[in-house]
C-alpha positions in Angstrom: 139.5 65.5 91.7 136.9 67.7 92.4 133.1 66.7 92.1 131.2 68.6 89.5 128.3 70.8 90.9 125.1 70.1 89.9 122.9 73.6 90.5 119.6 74.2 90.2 118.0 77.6 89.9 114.6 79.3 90.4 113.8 82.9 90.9 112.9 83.8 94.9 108.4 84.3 94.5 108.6 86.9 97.8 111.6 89.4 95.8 112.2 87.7 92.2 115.8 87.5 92.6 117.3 85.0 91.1 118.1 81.8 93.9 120.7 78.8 93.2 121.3 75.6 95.1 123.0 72.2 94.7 120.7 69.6 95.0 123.5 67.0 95.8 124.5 68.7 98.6 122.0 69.3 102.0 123.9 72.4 103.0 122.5 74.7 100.1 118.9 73.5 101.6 116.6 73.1 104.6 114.7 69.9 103.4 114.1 67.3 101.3 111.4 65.2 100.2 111.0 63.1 97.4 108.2 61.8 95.8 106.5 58.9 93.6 106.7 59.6 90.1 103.6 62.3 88.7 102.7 62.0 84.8 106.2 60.0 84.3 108.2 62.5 86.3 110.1 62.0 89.3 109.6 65.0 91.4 111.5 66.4 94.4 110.5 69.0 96.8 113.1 71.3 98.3 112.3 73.6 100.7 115.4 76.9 99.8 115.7 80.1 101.8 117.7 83.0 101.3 118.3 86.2 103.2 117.6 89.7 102.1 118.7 92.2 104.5 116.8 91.4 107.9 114.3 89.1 106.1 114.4 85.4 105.3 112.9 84.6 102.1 111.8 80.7 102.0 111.0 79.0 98.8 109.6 75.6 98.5 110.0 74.2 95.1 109.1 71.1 92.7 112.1 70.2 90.9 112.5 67.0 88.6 114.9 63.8 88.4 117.3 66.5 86.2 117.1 68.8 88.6 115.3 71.4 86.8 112.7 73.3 88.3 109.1 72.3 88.1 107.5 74.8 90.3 106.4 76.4 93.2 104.8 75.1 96.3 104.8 77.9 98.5 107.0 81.1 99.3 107.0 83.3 102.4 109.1 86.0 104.5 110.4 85.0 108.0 110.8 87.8 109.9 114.8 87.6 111.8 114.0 87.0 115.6 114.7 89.3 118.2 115.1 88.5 121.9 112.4 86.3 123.5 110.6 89.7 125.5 111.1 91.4 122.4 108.9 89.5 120.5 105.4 89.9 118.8 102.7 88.3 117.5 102.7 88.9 112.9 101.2 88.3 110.2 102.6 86.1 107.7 102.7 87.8 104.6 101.7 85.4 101.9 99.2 84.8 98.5 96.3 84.8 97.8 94.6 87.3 99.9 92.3 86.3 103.5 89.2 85.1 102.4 87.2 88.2 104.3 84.1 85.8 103.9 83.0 82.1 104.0 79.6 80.6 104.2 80.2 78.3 107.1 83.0 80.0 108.9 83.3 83.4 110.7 87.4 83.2 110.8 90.1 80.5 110.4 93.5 81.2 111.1 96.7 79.1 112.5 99.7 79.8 114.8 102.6 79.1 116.1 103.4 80.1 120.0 107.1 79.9 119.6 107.9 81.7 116.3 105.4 84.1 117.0 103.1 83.7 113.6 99.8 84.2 112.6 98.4 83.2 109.0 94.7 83.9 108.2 92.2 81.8 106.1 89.2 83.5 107.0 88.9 87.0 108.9 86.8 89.6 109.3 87.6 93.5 109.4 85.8 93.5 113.0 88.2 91.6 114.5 91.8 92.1 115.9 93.4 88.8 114.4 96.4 89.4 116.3 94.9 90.4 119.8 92.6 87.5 119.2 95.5 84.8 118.7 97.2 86.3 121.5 94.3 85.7 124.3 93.7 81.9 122.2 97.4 81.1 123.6 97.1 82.2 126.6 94.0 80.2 126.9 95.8 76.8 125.4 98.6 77.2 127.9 95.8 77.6 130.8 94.7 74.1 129.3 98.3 72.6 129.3 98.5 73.0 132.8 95.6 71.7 133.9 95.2 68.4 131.4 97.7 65.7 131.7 97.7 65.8 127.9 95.1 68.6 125.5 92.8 66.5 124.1 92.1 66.3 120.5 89.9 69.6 120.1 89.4 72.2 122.5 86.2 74.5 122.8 86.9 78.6 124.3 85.1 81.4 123.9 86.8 84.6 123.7 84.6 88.0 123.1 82.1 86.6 121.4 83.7 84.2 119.3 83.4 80.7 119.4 86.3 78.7 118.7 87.2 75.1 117.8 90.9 74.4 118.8 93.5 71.7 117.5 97.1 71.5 118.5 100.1 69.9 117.5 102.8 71.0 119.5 103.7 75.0 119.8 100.9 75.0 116.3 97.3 76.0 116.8 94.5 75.6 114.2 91.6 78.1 115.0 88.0 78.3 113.7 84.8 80.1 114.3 81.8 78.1 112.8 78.6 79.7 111.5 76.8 76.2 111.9 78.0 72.7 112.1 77.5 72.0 108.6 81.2 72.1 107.6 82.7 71.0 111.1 84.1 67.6 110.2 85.9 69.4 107.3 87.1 71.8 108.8 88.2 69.2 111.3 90.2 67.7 108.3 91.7 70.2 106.8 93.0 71.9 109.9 94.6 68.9 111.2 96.4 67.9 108.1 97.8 71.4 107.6 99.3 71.7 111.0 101.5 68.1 110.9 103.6 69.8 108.7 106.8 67.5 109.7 109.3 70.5 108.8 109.5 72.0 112.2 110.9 75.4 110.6 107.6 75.8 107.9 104.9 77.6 108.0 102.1 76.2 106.4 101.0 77.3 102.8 98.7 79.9 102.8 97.8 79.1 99.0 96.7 75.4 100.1 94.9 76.4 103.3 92.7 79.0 101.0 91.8 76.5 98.6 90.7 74.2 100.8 88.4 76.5 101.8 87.0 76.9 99.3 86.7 73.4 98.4 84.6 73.4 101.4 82.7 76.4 100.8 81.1 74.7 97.5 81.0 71.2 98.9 80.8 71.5 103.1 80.4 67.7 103.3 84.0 66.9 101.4 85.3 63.6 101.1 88.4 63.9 103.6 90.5 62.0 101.4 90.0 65.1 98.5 91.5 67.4 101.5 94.1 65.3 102.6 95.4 64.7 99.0 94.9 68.5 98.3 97.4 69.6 101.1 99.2 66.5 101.7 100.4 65.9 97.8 103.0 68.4 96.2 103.0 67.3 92.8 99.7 68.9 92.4 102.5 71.8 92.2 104.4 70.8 89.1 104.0 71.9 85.4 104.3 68.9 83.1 106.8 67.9 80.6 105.0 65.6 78.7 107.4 64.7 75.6 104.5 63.8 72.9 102.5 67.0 72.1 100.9 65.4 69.2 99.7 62.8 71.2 97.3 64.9 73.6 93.8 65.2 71.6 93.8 61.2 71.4 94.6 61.0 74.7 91.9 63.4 75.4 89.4 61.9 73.2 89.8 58.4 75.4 89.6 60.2 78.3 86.4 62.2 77.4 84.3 59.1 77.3 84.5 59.1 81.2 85.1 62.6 82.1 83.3 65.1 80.3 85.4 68.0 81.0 89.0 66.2 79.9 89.9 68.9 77.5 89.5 71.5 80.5 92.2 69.7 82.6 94.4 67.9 80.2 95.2 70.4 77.6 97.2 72.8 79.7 98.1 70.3 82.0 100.0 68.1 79.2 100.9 71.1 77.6 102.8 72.4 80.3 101.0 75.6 81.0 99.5 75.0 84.2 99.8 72.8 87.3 96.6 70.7 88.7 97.0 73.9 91.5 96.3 76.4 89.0 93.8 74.8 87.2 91.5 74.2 90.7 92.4 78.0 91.0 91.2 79.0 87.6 87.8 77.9 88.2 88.3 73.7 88.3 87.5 73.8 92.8 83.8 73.0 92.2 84.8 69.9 90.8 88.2 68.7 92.8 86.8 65.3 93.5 86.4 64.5 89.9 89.5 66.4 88.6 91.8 64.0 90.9 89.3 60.8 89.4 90.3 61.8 85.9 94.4 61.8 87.0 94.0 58.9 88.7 92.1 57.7 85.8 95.2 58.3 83.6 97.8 57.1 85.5 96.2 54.1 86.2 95.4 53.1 82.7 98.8 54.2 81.7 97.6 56.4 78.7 101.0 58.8 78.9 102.5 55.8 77.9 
């Protein structure tokens, strides 16, 4: 007897088409992680790709414990490789757009040396992005072969910019500071978003941008905020939150510590928003005490 299929379905966020996989069964997907349970849900990510003509559309997805989707992480176009002398340095094509200013950093962008990538944070119109992560490589592989092992950060100067460097394998994390003010966060932030243990991803552009802005309000960050920010993808999924009624006493408790309860909790119980969105929408200023209040929550079991 044949098993039954179990199929989930999402539409693509690069071309809208409509894209269905089985969780049960690893060949429909290129990775799975699963996570603790978020608001009473057990969440999954899958990371999903599909092609469309020479492009491979990649999805990575929230889906819950009935396999329904919760939503998305990230989405980007992979570009089909050619033959190694063929290819060249491009831009991922991702949301939201570069920041094209920051008040403690002149440009931020990562890469990957074998793939061939570049995805900006931070650039400015005065500079080459791609000639400028070109010469940074070339520069890294000068360091490879004359350090037993590249040490945790690297310094270069190229032009006249003057770049802190962090590596992890064929990945490098690039920023050019205005000041040290912000250096430790950057620091942070870089590091984390280039351990991504998926060797095929490229990191999300969406995360990389809020961070930045996280720092751009608050320069001295906890690094714990940052690391949950990139490191957590439940901060992805829409609630389903079975007891409607339930939500203005919930927020009423709630309120007595956090001020600013209805902001969050309304749409995020309701099920119109994600924690993502929300910190999008205006809620960045305050990311330290947005992830109090959930914590808050959860702890005290109030969804309960």
């Amino acid at each position: 007897m044949s098993q039954t299929k179990q199929v989930s379905t999402f539409q693509c966020a690069v071309c809208n088409e409509r894209v269905s996989f089985n969780p049960r069964d690893p060949t429909t997907f290129e990775s799975k992680t699963p996570h603790e349970k978020f608001f009473g849900m057990q969440l999954t990510t899958y990371r999903v790709s599909h092609m469309v003509g020479s492009e491979r559309h990649v999805n990575t997805i929230i889906v819950d414990h009935m396999d329904l989707f919760r939503g998305h992480k990230d989405a980007f176009v992979e570009q089909v490789k050619g033959e190694k002398a063929e290819q060249q340095l491009w831009l991922v094509s991702q949301k939201p757009a570069t920041l094209e200013s920051h008040p403690f950093f002149d440009c931020v962008f990562i890469m990957d040396r074998d793939d061939s990538w570049v995805l900006e944070g931070v650039t400015s119109s005065e500079v080459r992005i791609l000639e400028l992560a070109r010469l940074l490589a070339q520069r890294v592989e000068e360091a490879e072969r004359v350090y037993e092992s590249l040490p945790d950060e690297l310094n270069f100067t190229i032009a006249d910019q003057d770049l802190r460097v962090w590596t992890k394998g064929s990945r490098i994390a690039c920023g050019a500071l205005k000041g040290p003010a912000a250096f430790g966060s950057l620091s942070t932030l870089l590091k984390e978003t280039i351990r991504e243990p998926h060797r095929d991803a490229i990191p999300d552009k969406r995360l990389l941008v809020l961070g930045l802005h996280a720092i751009a309000v608050n320069p001295k960050i906890d690094s714990s905020v940052l690391l949950k920010l990139v490191g957590d993808d439940r901060l992805f999924s829409k609630i389903d939150f079975q007891y409607i009624p339930r939500i203005p006493s919930i927020v009423d408790r709630v309120e007595r510590k956090f001020d600013f309860a209805e902001e969050i909790l309304v749409p995020l119980l309701s099920g119109k928003a994600s924690v993502i969105d929300l910190l999008e929408q205006g809620q960045i200023g305050r990311i330290q005490k947005v992830f109090d209040m959930l914590e808050h929550v959860e702890r005290r079991g109030l969804l309960g």
